[in-house]
TIZA-549158 format. One record per atom (N, C-alpha, C): x, y, z. Coordinates in steps of 0.1 Angstrom, whole numbers, plus 5000, padded with zeros to 4 digits. Layout:
XYZ...
This chain:
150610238680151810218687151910078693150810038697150509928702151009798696150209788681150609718673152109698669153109828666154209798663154909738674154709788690155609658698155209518697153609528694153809338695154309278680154209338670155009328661156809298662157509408669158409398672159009248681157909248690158309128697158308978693157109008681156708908672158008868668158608938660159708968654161208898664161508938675162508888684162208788684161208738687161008528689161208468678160708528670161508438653163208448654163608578657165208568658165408448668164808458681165708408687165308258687164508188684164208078676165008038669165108118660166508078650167808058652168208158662169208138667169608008679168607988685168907838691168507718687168307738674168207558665169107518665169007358667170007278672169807168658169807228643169707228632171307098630171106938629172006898627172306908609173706978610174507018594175206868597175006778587175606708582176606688571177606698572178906648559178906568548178306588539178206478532179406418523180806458527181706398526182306288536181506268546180906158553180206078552179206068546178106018540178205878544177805748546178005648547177705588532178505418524178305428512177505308513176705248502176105118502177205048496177104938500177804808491177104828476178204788471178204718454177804638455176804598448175804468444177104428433176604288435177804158431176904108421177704058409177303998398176503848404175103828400174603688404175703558398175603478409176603368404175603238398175703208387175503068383175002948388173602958386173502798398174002688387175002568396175102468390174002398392173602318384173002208390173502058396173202008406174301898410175001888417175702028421176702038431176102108441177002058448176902038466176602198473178102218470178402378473177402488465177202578471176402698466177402798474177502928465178403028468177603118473176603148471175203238471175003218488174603098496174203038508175202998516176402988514177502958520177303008537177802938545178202978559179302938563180403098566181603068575181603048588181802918593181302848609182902888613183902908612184602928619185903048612185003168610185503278604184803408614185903498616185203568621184503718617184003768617183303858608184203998610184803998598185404198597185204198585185304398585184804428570186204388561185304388551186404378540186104388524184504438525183804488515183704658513183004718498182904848500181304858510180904898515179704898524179704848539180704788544181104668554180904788565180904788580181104818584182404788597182304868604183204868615183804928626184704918633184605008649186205068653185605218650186505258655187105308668188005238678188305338693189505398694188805528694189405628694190705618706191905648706192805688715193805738710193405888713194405968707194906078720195906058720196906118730198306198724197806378722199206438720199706538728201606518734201806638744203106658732202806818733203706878726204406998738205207048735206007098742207407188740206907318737208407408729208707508738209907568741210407618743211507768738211907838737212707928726212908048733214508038738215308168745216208298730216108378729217108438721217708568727219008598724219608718731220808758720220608848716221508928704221809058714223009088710223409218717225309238707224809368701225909408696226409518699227709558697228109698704229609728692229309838687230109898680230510058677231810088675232510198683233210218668233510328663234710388652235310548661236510528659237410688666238210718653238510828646239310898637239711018642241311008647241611098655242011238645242811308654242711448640244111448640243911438623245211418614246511528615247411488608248111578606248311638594248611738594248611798576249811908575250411818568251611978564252311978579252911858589253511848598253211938609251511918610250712008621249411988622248911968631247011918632246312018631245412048626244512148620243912188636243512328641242612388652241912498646240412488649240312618642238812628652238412738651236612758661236212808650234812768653233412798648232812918652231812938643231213048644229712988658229713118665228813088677227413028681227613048668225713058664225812878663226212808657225912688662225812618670224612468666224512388684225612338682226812338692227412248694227912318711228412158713228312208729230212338730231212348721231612378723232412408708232712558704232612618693234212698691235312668699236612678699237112598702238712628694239612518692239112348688238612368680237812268671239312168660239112048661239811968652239011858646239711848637238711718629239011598631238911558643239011428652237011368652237311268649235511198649235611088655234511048661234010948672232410888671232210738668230810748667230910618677229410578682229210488694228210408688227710258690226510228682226010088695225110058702224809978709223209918707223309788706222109748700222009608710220509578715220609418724219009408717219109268721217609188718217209088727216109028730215908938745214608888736214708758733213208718736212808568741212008548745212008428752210108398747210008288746208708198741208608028745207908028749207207918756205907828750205807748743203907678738204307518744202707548751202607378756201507358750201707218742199507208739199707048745198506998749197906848759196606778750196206728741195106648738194706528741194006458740193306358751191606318741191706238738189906218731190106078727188906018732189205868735187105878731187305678728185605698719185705618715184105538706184205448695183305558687183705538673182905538665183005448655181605428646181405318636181605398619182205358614182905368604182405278592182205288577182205218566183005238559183005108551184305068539184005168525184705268524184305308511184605278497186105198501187105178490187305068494188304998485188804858489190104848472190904878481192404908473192904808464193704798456194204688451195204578456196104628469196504568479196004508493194504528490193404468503193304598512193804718518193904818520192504888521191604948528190605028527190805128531189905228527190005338527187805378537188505408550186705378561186505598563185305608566185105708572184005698573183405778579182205778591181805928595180505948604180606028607179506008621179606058637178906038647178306158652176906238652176306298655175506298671175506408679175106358690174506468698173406488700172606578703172406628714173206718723172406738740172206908740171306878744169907008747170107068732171207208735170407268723171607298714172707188718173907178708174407038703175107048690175806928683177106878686177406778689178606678691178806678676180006678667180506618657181606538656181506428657182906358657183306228639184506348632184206258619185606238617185606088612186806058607186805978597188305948587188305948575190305888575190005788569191605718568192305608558193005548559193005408553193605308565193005188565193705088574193904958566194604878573194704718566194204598574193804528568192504418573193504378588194204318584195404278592195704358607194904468607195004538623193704518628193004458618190904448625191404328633190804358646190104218653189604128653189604078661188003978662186704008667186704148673185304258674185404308660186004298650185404418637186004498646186604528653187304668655189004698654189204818655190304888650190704978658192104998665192305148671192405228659192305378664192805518656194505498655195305478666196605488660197005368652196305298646196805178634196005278620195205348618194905428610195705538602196105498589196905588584196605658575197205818573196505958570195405958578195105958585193905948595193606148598192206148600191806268597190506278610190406318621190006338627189606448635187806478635187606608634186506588646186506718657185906638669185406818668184106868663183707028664182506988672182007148673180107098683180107278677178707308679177507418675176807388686176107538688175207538696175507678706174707728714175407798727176707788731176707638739177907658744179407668737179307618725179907668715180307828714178907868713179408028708179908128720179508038730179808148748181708118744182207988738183107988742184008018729183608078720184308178705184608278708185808368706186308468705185408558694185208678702184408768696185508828682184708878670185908918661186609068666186609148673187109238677188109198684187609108697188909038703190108948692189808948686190308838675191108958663190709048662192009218658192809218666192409248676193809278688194409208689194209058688195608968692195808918674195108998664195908978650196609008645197908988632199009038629198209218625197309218623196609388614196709438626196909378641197209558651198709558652199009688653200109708649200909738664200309738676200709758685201009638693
């Protein structure tokens, strides 16, 4: 008996080992790319200039190769804000009074035995009522805010000078993951003179800010909670 609790317990430390690895999953649709190696250029002999050794003394350094790098700061700010009142209310009535027939309105009683609240002198006069209302009111606010650099490489380089950068920044505390990856196209023409770039000059810009770990999962909706507030409960 002995043996199978320490076994057992053997057993829990491996789970729970496992379950708090702080195991960085990497995207490899992030991936960073190397530059294209460039065809060797021709030494002349004689001439002055070399293309190979060249130095730009008064150029300032941004990417503009596939492999280049560069910096992205983040400032991304969105307030959204809806609102939605609705009120339907219908009310509808038909009366058909009792006719005349043969220059006299029909009277006649029923036999007792039916429900009706009253079983003499009966005409065929009809009345129907119909009342229907609806109310609903809805409210969504959402606030974002995420501000940062991250470093980014050139993956592409378009045929109108145009790149196409993405990146990906990994960041490890205690026993969870920061992921912060983004992925866009910009034009040389918004880089600086740091090599850098805001996020809102970035266009189709794709930016994904997730984390794993504990505090991650303390703050996931359990799937049970996650039925009840689904379209499948019916209440």
């Amino acid at each position: 008996m002995k043996f199978i609790y320490r076994l057992l317990g053997i057993i829990s430390l491996i789970l729970l080992s496992a379950c708090v690895s702080n195991e960085v999953k990497r995207d490899p649709a992030y991936a960073a790319v190397r530059p294209v190696a460039t065809a060797p250029v021709e030494r002349n002999d004689g001439a002055i200039f070399d293309t190979r050794s060249n130095i730009t003394l008064y150029e300032d350094y941004k990417a503009r190769r596939v492999g280049d790098i560069l910096t992205v700061r983040l400032q991304e700010r969105t307030d959204a804000e809806k609102e939605a009142t609705t009120t339907v209310d219908k009310t509808s009535s038909n009366n058909i009074n009792n006719p005349t027939i043969f220059g006299t309105t029909p009277q006649f009683s029923l036999p007792s035995g039916l429900p009706l609240a009253n079983t003499d002198d009966n005409n065929l006069a009809f009345s129907t009522g119909a009342n229907s209302s609806f109310e609903g009111e809805g409210e969504s606010e959402q606030n974002n805010f995420l501000t940062g650099d991250i470093s980014v490489s050139v993956v592409e380089v378009l045929s109108n000078g145009n790149m196409i950068v993405r990146g990906e920044k990994v960041v490890t505390i205690n026993q969870g993951n920061e992921y912060v990856r983004l992925t866009g196209m910009i034009s040389p023409r918004d880089i600086d003179a740091t090599n850098t770039i805001s996020s809102i000059r970035i266009a189709d810009a794709q930016i994904t800010y997730v984390g794993d770990g504990p505090a991650n999962d303390s703050n996931t909706m359990g799937w049970l909670s996650r039925f009840f507030i689904s379209a499948l409960m019916p209440f």
